[in-house]
C-alpha positions, -999 to 999 in steps of 0.1 A, spaced: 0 0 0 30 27 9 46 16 -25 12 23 -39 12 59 -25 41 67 -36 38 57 -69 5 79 -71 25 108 -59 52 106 -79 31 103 -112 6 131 -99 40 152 -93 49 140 -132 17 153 -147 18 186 -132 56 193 -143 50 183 -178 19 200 -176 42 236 -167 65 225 -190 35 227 -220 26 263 -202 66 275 -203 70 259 -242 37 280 -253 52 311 -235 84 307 -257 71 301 -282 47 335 -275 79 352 -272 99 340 -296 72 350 -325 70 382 -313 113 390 -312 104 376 -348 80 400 -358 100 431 -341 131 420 -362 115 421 -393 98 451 -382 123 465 -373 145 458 -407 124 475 -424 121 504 -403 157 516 -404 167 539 -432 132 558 -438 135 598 -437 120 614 -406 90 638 -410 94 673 -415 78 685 -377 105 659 -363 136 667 -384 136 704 -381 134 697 -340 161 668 -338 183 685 -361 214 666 -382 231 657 -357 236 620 -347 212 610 -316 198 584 -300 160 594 -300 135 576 -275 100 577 -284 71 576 -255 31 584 -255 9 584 -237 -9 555 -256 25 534 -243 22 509 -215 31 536 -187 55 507 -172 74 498 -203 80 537 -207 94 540 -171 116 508 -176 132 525 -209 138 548 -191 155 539 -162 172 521 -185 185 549 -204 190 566 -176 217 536 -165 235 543 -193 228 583 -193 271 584 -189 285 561 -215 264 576 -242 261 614 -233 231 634 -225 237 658 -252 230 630 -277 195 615 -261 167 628 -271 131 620 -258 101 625 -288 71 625 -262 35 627 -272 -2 628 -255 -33 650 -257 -42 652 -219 -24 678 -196 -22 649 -172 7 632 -199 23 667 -198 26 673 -166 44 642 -155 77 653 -142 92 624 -131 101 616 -164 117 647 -174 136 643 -138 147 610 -144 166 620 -175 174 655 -167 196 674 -188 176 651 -218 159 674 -242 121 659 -245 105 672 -273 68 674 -282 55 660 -312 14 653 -326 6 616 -323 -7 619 -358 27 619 -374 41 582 -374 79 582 -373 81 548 -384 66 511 -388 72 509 -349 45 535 -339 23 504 -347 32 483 -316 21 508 -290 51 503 -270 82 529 -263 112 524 -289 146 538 -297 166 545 -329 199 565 -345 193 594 -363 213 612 -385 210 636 -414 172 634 -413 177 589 -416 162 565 -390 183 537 -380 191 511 -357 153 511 -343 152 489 -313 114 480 -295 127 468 -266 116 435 -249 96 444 -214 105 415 -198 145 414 -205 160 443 -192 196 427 -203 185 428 -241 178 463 -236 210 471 -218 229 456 -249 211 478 -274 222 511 -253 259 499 -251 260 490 -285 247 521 -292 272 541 -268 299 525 -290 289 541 -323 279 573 -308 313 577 -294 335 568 -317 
């Protein structure tokens, strides 16, 4: 009878790890079609010209650009930036620039953000002007700009910090050298 108990447990302990290993395979999966479809995405996002509002406010000049609204998950937008704030030093707040948008006063008037990333110049720009394919995921990115071109667009990943991390060393490299 004991031998018979145990048995049962250990097959009842059996089914429930495969069963959370079928949950943790459908969660890659999840996760690894999306990093699929922000690749390609993001290919073809890199090289387009900026809009006219957004050039003549960013200027020729090589940046890193971060784009926020308020239509972005408010906690992705904080983690970018906290992230970008880590690496505020290696690449240089004179070459960050924040491209914020919303229509309620309540967007506006969050200081925090400006704070977090102060000297960062955050512009203002209309909603109604997409920069790029990215606008379509509703989520924060980043990109290089220079001479008017978008490039090395990155939509970062909320749940791996590290990934983003990469991008903004990465991108500290080419902006200083």
């Amino acid at each position: 009878m004991v031998l018979w108990l145990q048995y049962r447990q250990k097959m009842s302990h059996l089914i429930m790890e495969k069963a959370q290993m079928q949950i943790d395979w459908d969660q890659l999966f999840e996760e690894h079609k999306y990093t699929r479809n922000v690749w390609a995405l993001t290919a073809s996002s890199n090289n387009p010209k900026l809009p006219a509002e957004c050039f003549d406010k960013i200027g020729l000049k090589q940046s890193l650009v971060v784009r926020i609204s308020e239509n972005h998950c408010s906690t992705c937008v904080d983690q970018l930036l906290f992230q970008v704030k880590k690496h505020l030093e290696s690449i240089g707040h004179q070459q960050i620039i924040v491209l914020y948008s919303g229509q309620t006063p309540a967007f506006v008037k969050q200081k925090h953000r400006t704070h977090l990333l102060d000297p960062v110049r955050f512009i203002e720009i209309t909603d109604s002007i997409p920069l790029c394919s990215m606008d379509q995921f509703n989520l924060p990115y980043c990109f290089l700009t220079q001479g008017g071109f978008i490039s090395n667009t990155f939509l970062p990943y909320p749940a791996n910090d590290n990934f983003t991390s990469t991008y903004l060393n990465n991108i500290a490299l080419i902006l200083n050298n």
